[in-house]
MOPAC internal coordinates of N, CA, C and O (Angstrom, degrees):
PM7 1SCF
backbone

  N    0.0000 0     0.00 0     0.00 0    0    0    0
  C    1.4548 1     0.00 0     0.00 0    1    0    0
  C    1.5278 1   108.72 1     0.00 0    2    1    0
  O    1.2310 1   127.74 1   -37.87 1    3    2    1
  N    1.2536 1   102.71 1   142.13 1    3    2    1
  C    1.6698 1   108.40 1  -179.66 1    5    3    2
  C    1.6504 1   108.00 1   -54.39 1    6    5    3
  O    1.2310 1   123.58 1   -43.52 1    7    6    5
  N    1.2040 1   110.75 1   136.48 1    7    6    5
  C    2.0191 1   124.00 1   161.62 1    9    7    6
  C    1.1496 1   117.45 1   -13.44 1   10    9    7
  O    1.2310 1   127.72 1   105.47 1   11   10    9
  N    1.7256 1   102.74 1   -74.53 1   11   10    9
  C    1.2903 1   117.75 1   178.62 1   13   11   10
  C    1.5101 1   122.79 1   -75.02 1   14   13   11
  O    1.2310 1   109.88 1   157.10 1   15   14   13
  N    0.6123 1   136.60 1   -22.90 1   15   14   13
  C    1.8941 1   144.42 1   145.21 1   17   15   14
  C    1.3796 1   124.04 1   -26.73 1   18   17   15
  O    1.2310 1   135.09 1   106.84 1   19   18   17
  N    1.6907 1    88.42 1   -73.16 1   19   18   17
  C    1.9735 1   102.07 1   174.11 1   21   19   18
  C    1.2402 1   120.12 1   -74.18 1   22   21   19
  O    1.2310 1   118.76 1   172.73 1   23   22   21
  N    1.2203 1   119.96 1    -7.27 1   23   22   21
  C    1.4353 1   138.20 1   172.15 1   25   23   22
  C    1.8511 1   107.46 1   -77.48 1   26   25   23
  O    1.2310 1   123.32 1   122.69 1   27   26   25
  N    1.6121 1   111.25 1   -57.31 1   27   26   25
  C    1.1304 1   119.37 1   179.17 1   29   27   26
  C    1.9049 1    94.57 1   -68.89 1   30   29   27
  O    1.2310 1   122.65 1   129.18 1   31   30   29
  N    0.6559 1   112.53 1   -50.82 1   31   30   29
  C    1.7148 1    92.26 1  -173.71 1   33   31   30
  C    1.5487 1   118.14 1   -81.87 1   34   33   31
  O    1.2310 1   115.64 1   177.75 1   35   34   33
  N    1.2655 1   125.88 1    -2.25 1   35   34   33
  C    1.3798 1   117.52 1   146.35 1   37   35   34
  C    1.5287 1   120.94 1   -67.57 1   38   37   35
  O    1.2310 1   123.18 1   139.38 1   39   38   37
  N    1.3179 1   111.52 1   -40.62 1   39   38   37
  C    1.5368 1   120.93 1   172.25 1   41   39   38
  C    1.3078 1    97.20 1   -47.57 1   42   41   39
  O    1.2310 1   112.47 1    83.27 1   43   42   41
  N    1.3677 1   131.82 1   -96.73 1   43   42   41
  C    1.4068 1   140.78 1  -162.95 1   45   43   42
  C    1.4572 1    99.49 1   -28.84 1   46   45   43
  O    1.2310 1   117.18 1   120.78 1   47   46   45
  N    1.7232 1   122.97 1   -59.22 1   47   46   45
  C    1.5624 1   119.88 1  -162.29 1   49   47   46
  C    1.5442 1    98.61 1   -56.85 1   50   49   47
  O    1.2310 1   116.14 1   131.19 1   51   50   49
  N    1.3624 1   124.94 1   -48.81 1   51   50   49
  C    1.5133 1   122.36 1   178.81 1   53   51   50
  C    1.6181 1   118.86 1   -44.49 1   54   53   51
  O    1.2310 1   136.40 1   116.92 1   55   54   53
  N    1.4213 1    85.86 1   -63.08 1   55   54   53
  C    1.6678 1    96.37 1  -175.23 1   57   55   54
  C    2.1976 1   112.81 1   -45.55 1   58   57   55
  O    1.2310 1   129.95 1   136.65 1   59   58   57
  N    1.4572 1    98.42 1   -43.35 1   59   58   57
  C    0.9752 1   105.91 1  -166.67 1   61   59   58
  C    1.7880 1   102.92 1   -67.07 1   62   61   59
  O    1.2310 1   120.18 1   129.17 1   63   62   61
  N    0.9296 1   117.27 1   -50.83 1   63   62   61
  C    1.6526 1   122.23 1   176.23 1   65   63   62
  C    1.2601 1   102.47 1   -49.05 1   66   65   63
  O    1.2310 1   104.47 1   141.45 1   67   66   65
  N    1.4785 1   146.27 1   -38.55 1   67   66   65
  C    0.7281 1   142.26 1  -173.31 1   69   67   66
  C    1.6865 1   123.03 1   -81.89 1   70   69   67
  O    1.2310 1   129.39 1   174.06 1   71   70   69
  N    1.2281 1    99.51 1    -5.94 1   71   70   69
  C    1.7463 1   134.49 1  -175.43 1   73   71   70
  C    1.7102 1    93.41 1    44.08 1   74   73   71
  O    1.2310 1   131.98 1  -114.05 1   75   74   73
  N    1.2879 1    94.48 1    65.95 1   75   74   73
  C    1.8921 1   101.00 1   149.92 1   77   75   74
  C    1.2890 1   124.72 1  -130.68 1   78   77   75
  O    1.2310 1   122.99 1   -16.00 1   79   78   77
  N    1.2733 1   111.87 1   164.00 1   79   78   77
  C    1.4078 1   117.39 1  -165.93 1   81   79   78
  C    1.7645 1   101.00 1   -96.27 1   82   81   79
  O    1.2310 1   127.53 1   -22.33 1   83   82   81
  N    1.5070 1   103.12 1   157.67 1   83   82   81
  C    1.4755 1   102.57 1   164.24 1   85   83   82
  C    1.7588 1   121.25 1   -68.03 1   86   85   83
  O    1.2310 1   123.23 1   176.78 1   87   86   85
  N    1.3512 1   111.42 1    -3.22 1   87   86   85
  C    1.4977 1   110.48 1   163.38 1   89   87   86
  C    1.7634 1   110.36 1   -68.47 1   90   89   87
  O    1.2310 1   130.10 1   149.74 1   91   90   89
  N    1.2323 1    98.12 1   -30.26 1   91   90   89
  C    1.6570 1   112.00 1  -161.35 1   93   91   90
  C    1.6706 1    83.68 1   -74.55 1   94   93   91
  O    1.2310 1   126.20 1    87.88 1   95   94   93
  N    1.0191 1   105.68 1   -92.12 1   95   94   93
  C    1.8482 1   112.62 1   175.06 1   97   95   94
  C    1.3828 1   123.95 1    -0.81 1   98   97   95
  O    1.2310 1   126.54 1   111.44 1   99   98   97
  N    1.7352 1   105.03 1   -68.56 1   99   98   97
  C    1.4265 1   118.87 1   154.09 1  101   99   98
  C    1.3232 1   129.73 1   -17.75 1  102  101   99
  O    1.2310 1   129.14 1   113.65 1  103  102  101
  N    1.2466 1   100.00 1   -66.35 1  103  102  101
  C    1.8267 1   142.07 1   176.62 1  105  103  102
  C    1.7783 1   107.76 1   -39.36 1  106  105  103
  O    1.2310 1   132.32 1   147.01 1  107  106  105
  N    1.6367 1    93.80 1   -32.99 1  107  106  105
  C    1.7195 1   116.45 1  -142.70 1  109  107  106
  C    1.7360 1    74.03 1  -101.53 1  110  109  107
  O    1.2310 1   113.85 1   111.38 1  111  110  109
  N    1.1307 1   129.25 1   -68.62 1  111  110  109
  C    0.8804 1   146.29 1  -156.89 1  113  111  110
  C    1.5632 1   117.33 1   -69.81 1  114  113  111
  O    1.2310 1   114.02 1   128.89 1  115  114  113
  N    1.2088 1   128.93 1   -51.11 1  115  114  113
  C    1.4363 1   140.75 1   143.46 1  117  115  114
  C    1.6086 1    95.55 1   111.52 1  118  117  115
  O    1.2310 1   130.99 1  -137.81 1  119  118  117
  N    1.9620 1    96.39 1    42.19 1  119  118  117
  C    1.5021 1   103.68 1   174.69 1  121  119  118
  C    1.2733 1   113.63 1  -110.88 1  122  121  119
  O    1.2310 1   106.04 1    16.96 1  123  122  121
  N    1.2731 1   143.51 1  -163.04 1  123  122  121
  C    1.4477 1   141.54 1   154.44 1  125  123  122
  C    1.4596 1    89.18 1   -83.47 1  126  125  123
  O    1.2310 1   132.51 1   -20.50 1  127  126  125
  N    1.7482 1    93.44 1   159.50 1  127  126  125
  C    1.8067 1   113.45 1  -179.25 1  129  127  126
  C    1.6979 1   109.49 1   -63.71 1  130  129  127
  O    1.2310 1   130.59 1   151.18 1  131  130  129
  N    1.5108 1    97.18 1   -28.82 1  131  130  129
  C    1.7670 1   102.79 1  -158.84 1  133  131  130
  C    1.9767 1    88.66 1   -86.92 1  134  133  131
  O    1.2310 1   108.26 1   151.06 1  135  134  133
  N    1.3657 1   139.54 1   -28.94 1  135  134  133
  C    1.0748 1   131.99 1   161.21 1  137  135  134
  C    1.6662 1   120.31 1   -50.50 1  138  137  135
  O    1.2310 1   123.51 1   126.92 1  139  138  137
  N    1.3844 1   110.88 1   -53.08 1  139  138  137
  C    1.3944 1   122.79 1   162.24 1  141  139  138
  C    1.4831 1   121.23 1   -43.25 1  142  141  139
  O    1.2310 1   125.14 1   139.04 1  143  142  141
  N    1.0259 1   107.73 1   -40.96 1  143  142  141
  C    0.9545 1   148.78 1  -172.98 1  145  143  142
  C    2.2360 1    99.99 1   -57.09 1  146  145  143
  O    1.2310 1   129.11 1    96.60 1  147  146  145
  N    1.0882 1   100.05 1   -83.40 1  147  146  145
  C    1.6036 1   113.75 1   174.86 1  149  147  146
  C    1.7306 1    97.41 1   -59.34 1  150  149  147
  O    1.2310 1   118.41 1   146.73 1  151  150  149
  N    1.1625 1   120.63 1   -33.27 1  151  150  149
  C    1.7420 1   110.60 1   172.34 1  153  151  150
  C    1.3440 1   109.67 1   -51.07 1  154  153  151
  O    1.2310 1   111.88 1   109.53 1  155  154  153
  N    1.7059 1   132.90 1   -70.47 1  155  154  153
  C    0.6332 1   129.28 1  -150.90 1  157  155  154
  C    1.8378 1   117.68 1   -66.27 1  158  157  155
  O    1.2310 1   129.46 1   154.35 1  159  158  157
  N    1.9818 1    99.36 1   -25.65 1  159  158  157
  C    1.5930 1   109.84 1  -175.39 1  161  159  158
  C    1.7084 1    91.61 1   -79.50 1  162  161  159
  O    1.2310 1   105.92 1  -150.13 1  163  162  161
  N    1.2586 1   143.73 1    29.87 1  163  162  161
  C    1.4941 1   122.91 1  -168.47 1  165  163  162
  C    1.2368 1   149.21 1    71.98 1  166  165  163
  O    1.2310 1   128.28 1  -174.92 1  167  166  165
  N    2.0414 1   101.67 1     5.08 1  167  166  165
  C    1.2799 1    98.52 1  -140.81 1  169  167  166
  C    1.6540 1   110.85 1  -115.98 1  170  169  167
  O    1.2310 1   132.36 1  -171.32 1  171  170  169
  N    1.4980 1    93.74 1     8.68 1  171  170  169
  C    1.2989 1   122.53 1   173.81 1  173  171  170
  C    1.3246 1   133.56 1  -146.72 1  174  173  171
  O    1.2310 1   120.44 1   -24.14 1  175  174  173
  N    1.5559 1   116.76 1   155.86 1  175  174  173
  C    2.0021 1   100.21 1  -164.01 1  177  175  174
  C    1.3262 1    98.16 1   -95.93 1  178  177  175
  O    1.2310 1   114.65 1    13.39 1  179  178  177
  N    1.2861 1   127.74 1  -166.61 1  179  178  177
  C    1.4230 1   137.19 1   179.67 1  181  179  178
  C    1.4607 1   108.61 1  -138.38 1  182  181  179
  O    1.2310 1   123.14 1   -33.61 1  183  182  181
  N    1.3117 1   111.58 1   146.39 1  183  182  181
  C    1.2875 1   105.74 1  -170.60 1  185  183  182
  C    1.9179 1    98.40 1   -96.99 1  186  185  183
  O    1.2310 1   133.35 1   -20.32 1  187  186  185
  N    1.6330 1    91.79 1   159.68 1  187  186  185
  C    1.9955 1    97.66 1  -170.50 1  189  187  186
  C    1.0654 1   103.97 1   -56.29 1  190  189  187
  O    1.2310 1   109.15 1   133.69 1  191  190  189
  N    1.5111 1   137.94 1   -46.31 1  191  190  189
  C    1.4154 1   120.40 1  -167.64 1  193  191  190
  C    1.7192 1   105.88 1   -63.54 1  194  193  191
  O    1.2310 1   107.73 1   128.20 1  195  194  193
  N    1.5171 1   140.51 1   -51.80 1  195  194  193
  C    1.2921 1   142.07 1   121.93 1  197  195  194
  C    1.6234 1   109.35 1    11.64 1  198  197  195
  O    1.2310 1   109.18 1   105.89 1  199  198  197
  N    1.3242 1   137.87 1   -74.11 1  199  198  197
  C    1.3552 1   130.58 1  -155.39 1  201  199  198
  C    1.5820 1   100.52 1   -98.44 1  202  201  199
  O    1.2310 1   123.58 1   179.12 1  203  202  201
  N    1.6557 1   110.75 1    -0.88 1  203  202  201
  C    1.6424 1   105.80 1   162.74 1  205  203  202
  C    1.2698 1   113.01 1   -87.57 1  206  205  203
  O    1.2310 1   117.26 1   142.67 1  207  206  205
  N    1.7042 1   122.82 1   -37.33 1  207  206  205
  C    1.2461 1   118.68 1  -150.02 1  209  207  206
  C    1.8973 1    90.03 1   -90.83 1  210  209  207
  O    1.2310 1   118.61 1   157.40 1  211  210  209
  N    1.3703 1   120.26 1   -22.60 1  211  210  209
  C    1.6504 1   117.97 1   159.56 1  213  211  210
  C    1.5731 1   112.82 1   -47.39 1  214  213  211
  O    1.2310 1   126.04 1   111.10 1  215  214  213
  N    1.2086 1   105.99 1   -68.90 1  215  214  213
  C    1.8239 1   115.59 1   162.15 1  217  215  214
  C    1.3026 1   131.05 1   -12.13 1  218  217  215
  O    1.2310 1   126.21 1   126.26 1  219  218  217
  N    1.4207 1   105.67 1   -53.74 1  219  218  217
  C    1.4261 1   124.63 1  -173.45 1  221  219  218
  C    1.7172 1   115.72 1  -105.23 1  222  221  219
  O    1.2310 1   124.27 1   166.04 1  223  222  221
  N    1.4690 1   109.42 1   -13.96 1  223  222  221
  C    1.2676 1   104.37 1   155.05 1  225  223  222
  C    1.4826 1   135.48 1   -73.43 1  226  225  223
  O    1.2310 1   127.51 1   143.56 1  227  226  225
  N    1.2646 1   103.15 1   -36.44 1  227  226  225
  C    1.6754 1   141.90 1  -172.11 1  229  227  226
  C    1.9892 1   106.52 1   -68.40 1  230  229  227
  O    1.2310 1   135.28 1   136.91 1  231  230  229
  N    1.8823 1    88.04 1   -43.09 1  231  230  229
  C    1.8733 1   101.48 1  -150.14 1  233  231  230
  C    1.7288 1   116.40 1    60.62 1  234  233  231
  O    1.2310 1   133.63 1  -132.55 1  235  234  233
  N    0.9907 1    91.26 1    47.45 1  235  234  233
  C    1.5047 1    91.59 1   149.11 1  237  235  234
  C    1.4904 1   141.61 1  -153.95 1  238  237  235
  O    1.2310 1   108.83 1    -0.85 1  239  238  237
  N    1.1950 1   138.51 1   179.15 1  239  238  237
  C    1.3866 1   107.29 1  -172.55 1  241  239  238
  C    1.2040 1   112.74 1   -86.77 1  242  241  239
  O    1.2310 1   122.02 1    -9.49 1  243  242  241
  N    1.5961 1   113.73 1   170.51 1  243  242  241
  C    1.4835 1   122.77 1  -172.51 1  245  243  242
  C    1.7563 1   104.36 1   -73.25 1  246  245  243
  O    1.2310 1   117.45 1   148.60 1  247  246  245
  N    1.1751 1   122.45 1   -31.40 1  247  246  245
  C    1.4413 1   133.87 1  -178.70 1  249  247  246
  C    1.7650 1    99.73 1   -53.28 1  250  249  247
  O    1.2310 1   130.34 1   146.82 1  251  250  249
  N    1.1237 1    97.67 1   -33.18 1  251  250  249
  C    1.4053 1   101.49 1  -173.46 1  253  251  250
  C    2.0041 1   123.81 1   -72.81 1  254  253  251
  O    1.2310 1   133.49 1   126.34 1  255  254  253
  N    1.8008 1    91.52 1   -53.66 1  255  254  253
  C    1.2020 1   110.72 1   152.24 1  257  255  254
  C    1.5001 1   130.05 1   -40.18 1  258  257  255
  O    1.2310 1   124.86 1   132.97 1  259  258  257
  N    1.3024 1   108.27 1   -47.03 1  259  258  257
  C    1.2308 1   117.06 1   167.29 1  261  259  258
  C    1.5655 1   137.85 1   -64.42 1  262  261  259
  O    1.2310 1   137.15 1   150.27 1  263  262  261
  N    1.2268 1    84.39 1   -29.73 1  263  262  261
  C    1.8468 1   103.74 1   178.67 1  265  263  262
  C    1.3302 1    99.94 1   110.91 1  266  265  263
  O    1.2310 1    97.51 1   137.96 1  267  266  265
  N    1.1787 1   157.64 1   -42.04 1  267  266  265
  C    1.4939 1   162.13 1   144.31 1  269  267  266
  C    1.6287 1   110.83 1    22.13 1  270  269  267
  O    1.2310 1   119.37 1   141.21 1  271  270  269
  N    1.3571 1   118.81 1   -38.79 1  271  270  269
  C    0.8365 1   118.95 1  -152.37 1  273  271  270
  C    1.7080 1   115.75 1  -156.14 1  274  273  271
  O    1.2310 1   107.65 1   -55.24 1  275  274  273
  N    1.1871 1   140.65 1   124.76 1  275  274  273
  C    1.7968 1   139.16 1  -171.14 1  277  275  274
  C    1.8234 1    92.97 1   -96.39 1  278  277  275
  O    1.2310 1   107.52 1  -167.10 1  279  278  277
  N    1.2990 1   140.88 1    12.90 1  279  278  277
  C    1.0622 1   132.00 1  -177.05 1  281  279  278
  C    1.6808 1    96.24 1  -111.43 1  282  281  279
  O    1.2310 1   113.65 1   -55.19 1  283  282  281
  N    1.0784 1   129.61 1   124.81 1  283  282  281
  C    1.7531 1   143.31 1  -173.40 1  285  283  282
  C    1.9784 1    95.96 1   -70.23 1  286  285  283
  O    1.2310 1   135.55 1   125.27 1  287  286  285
  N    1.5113 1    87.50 1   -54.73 1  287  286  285
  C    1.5859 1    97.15 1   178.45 1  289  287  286
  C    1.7096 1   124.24 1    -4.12 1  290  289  287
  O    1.2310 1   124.46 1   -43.69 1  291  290  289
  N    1.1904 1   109.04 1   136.31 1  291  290  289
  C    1.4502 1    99.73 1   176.58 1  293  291  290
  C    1.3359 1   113.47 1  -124.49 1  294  293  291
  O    1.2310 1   125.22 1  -170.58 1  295  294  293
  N    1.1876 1   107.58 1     9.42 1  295  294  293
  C    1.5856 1   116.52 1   163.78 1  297  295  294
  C    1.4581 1   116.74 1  -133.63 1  298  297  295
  O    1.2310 1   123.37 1  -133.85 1  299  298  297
  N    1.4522 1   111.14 1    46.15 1  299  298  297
  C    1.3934 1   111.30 1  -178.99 1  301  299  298
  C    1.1729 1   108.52 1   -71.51 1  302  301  299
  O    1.2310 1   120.10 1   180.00 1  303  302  301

């Protein structure tokens, strides 16, 4: 599966467990909702400081976020 894809649908599965909205994310993020928005469908990259501060909201590793990895763990 494409980078940006499995990336956007780990985001969403997180976000959603967490029962927040992509306004919230946005919010988190200090993007517009409709930018957040194209993250989560694949349709845009994120910059590293971006895929750390996801990391550390979430607790998990970025390997994970990325698709790299099926272990959430952040100290694997």
């Amino acid at each position: 599966m494409e980078l940006l894809k499995m990336m956007g649908e780990r985001l969403k599965t997180l976000r959603e467990e967490e029962h927040l909205t992509q306004k919230d994310m946005a919010e988190l993020l200090n993007c517009t909702p409709s930018h957040y928005q194209k993250i989560e469908y694949g349709k845009v990259n994120i910059s590293v400081s971006m895929l750390a501060l996801l990391s550390d909201h979430f607790h998990v590793s970025t390997d994970y976020i990325l698709g790299r990895a099926e272990n959430q763990d952040i100290n694997r």
